[in-house]
Steps between C-alpha positions, in 0.01 A plus 500: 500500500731457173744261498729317288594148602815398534653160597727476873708297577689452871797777512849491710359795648230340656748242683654543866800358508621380868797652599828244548398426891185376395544290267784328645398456903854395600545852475263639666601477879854654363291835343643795734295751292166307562543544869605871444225535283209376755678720779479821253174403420375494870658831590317669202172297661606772760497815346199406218100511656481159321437194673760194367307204658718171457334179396415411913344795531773752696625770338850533358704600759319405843129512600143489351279719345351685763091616450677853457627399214233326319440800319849478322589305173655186516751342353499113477784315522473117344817397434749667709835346390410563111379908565810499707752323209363724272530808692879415564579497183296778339301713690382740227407156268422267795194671636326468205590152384422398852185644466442304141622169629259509797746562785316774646135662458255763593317325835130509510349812490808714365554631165831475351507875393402594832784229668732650237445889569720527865779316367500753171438827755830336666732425220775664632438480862351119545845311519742595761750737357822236635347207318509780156841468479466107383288674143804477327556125573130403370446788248553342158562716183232484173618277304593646121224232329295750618657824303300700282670490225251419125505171579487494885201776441292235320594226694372683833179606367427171356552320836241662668226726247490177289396285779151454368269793380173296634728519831504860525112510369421332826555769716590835320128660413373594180779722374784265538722732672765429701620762660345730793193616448412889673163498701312800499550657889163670492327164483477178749717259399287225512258747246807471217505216271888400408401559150416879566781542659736367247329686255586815687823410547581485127343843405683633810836403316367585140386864646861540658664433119265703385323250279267595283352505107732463242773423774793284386551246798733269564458260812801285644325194666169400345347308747162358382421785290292730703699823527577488090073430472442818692747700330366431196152583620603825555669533160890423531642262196662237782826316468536276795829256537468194745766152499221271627328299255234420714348896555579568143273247334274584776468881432581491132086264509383782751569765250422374215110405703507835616560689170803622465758241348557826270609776756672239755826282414630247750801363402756239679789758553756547762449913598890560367419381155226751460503756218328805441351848607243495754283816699465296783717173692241347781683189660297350827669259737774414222812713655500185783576286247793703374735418704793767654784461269213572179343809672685741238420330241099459602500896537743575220237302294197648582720904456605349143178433397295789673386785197647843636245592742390188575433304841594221660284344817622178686279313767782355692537319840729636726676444843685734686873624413633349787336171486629514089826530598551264771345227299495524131797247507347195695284240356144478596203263497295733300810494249541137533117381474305783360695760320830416360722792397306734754607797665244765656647839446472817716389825382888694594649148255239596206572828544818526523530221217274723255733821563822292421376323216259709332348864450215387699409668840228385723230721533215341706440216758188396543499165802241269577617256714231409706326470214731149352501337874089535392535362172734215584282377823150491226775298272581246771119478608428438132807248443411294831094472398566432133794241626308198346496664163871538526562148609332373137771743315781223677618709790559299802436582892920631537373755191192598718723576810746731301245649334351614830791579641563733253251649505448536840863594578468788249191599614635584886774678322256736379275505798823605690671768308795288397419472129319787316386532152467851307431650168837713404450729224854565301542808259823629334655795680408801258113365482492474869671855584188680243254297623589592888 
């Protein structure tokens, strides 16, 4: 696999910091929202066909696992006053940093996907609807470090695409995507390699822009390269934009290996600052990284630079309208640890964002959400075997857990319907009216 070293160094974003209660135990007995916290936990113990097994060996809330129940993931609880600080207060950020500072674990025997999956078919359902009315007292707003703005952009891709490219090389496969890959349904799974499918995936987006010889493209998120590599097989003169430093070095040596330094240009550019006429905009998993309060202008850009007739097709992520709504505001763990400046859109926000905002309409959905929860759990298979590899690069065992976790805790949003990922095609109004 090709790979460009790069040096690593520890991160703030690989630290757990304790909350208050913890680190000063005088504290501790005083902590009303600990004991809240372990109470709300045991009565969604109730409702959840998970197991919570305690460090003696009962189960959160009374009793022991029964033979019935052997069957059922498990969720192992080590330290019970730290999961339960943490959980007090943040839910939506303790979880997870529980999870990465050891508090809690998969037991023996269950996968943390599979442990994760009930409490994601349960979101709304799992805690008690009288303890909902506390969210406002834990929910904490994004904080504005995290805006999009040109320099915010750059600083939020940096802090987690430049990681290390020899990271991602350890478990992405051979095309060095990162984004879902589509399977093919007619085949076994276990038939398809990842590569195939990734490969598919890309012509699946360059056939839905309509991408072909002689085709002027422009791409908004580079990635490693692969997408702009196959476009350019296939003809198109390829302008792809990316703020990471780390991909573009990366793809820039892929293409030139490959051929076609002359057709394909990968510059360091920020998608606003793009100039231009193009016959096709293809942007995969980028819109995420947007932000809400930069949707027009991510839209407006790609309509501005779109040729008359030309179309635009975005591989985006997507949750449900509700779900966008009710939480867009609050701060996350993903946003905190993985993705800073996130926000998952829904297909009624794009929409209704590209008919605002632009002269774009949507014109085709294609989903494939079963599909990512697929691609993430061969990710997380890959990451965990290859861990040794990764250790080398200077990531340490709190890196390993978050990295699982993420990976894991996306992957049951998939699995369950939650989170969905689809390939939107966008053309301007008159061009989709004769074409229909």
């Amino acid at each position: 696999m090709t790979a460009l070293s790069s040096s690593v160094s520890p991160t703030p974003s690989s630290s757990v910091a304790d909350p208050l209660c913890l680190r000063r135990p005088a504290l501790k007995a005083l902590c009303l929202r600990a004991r809240l916290a372990g109470r709300i936990l045991a009565q969604v113990a109730q409702r959840v066909p998970v197991d919570v097994v305690m460090p003696d060996g009962t189960l959160l809330g009374g009793g022991s696992r029964s033979a019935e129940h052997a069957q059922r993931p498990a969720l192992e609880v080590v330290r019970p006053g730290a999961l339960f600080e943490r959980l007090a207060h943040h839910p939506k950020i303790g979880i997870g940093e529980a999870y990465m500072a050891g508090d809690w674990r998969a037991a023996d025997g269950s996968d943390l996907a599979e442990l994760l999956v009930p409490f994601a078919e349960r979101m709304t359902t799992a805690v008690p609807k009288g303890w909902l009315r506390l969210r406002g007292v834990v929910d904490r707003r994004i904080p504005r470090i995290q805006e999009n703005s040109l320099l915010g952009s750059r600083r939020n891709v940096e802090a987690h695409y430049d990681l290390s490219n020899d990271l991602f090389a350890t478990f992405l496969d051979e095309t060095m995507s990162y984004s879902s890959a589509i399977f093919d349904e007619d085949q076994p799974l276990r038939t398809q390699s990842l590569e195939q499918a990734q490969v598919r995936k890309v012509h699946a987006i360059l056939d839905l822009a309509k991408v072909g010889q002689d085709t002027r493209l422009l791409e908004i998120g580079t990635g490693w390269g692969t997408l702009a590599l196959e476009a350019a097989r296939r003809g198109a003169t390829v302008t792809s934009v990316t703020l990471s430093k780390e991909q573009a070095a990366l793809a820039r040596e892929r293409v030139a290996a490959a051929g076609y330094a002359e057709t394909v240009d990968i510059r360091i550019q920020d998608y606003r600052e793009v100039e231009g006429v193009y016959d096709a905009v293809v942007s995969v998993e980028m819109i995420e990284a947007v932000g809400e309060e930069y949707w027009p202008a991510y839209f407006r850009t790609i309509d501005e630079r779109l040729a008359p007739g030309g179309i635009a097709a975005v591989q985006a992520i997507l949750m449900s309208h509700e779900r966008l709504t009710a939480t867009k505001h609050s701060y996350g763990w993903i946003q905190k640890h993985i993705f800073p400046g996130g926000l998952i859109p829904s297909l009624q926000a794009m929409s209704e964002t590209a008919d605002a905002a632009t002269s774009l309409r949507m014109t085709a959905v294609e989903p494939f959400g079963a599909d990512y929860a697929e691609t993430l759990r061969r990710w997380r298979e890959t990451f965990l075997a290859r861990w040794p590899e990764v250790q080398v690069l200077g990531f340490d065992e709190t890196f390993r857990r978050k990295w699982e976790f993420y990976l894991a805790y996306c992957e049951a949003g998939f699995a369950t319907g939650y989170l969905d990922v689809a390939q939107v095609r966008f053309e301007r109004e008159g061009a989709a009216s004769a074409a229909s």
